[in-house]
C-alpha positions as CSV (number, residue, x, y, z in Angstrom):
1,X,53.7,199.2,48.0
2,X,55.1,200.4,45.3
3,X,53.8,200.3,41.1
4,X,56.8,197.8,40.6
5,X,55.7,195.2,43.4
6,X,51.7,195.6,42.8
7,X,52.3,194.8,38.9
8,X,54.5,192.2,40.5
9,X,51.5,190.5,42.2
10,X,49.2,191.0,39.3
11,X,51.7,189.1,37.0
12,X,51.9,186.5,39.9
13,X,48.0,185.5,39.3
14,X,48.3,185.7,35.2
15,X,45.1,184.0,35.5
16,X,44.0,183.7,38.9
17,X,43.0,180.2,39.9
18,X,39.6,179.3,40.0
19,X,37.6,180.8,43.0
20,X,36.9,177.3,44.8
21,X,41.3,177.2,44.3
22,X,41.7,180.5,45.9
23,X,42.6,181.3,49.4
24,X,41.7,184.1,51.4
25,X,44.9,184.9,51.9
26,X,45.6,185.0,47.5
27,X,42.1,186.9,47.5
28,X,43.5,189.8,49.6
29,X,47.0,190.0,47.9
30,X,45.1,190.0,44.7
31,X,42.4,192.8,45.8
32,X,45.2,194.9,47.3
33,X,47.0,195.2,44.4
34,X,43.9,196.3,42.4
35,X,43.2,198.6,45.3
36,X,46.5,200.3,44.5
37,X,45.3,201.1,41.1
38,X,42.2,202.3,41.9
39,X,43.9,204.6,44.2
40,X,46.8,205.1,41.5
41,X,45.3,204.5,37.8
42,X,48.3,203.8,36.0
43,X,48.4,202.1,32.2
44,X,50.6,200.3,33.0
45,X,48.6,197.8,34.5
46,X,46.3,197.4,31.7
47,X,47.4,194.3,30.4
48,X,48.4,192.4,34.1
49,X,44.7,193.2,34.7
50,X,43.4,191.8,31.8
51,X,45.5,188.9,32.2
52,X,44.0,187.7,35.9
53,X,40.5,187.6,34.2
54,X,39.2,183.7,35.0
55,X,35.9,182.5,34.2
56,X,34.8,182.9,38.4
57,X,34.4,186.0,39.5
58,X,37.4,186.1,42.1
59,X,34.6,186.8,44.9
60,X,33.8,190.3,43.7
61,X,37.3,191.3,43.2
62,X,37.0,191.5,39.1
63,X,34.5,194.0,39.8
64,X,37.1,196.4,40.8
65,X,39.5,194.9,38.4
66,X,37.1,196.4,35.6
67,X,36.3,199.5,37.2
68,X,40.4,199.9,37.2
69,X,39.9,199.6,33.8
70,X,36.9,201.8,33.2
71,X,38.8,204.8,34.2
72,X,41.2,204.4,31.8
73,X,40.7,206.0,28.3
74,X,39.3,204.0,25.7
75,X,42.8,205.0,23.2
76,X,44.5,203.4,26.7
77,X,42.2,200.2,26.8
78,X,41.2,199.1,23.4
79,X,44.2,197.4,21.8
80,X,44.5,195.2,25.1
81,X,40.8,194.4,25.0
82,X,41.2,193.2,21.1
83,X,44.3,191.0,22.2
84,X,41.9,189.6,25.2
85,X,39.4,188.7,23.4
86,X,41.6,186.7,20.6
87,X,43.3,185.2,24.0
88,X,43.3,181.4,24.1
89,X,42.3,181.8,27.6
90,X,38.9,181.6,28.0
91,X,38.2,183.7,30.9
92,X,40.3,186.4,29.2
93,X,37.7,186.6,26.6
């Protein structure tokens, strides 16, 4: 996979439904694309992270999805976490 068709797949759960909605099959399409940037930390997919965020938990997989995030800069992070939290969205927030 490429950074096109991961950010591709993030955008695709912009937010993930909730866990008892999820299939294992979403689950592992999901975690491999935050896999990628774990592998491949990018800024780019700052904001297609943040936007997956649900109130579940996404069976563990937001724990990566933060840890993504946590090796990011802070300049590279911040603006998108002020956005998040001013989100609509609840599970964004």
């Amino acid at each position: 996979m490429n950074k096109e068709q991961v950010l591709s797949i993030l955008k695709k759960y912009a937010p993930i439904p909730d866990d008892d909605d999820l299939t294992e099959e979403m689950i592992d399409e999901y975690a491999s694309a935050i896999e990628y940037f774990e592998e491949h930390p990018h800024v780019s997919c700052i904001e297609p992270i943040m936007m997956t965020f649900s109130i579940d938990n996404c069976y563990g997989v937001f724990d990566h999805a933060v840890d993504v995030l946590r090796n990011l800069t802070n300049d590279q992070v911040v603006s998108h976490l002020v956005e998040a939290i001013q989100s609509k969205h609840e599970g964004r927030r």
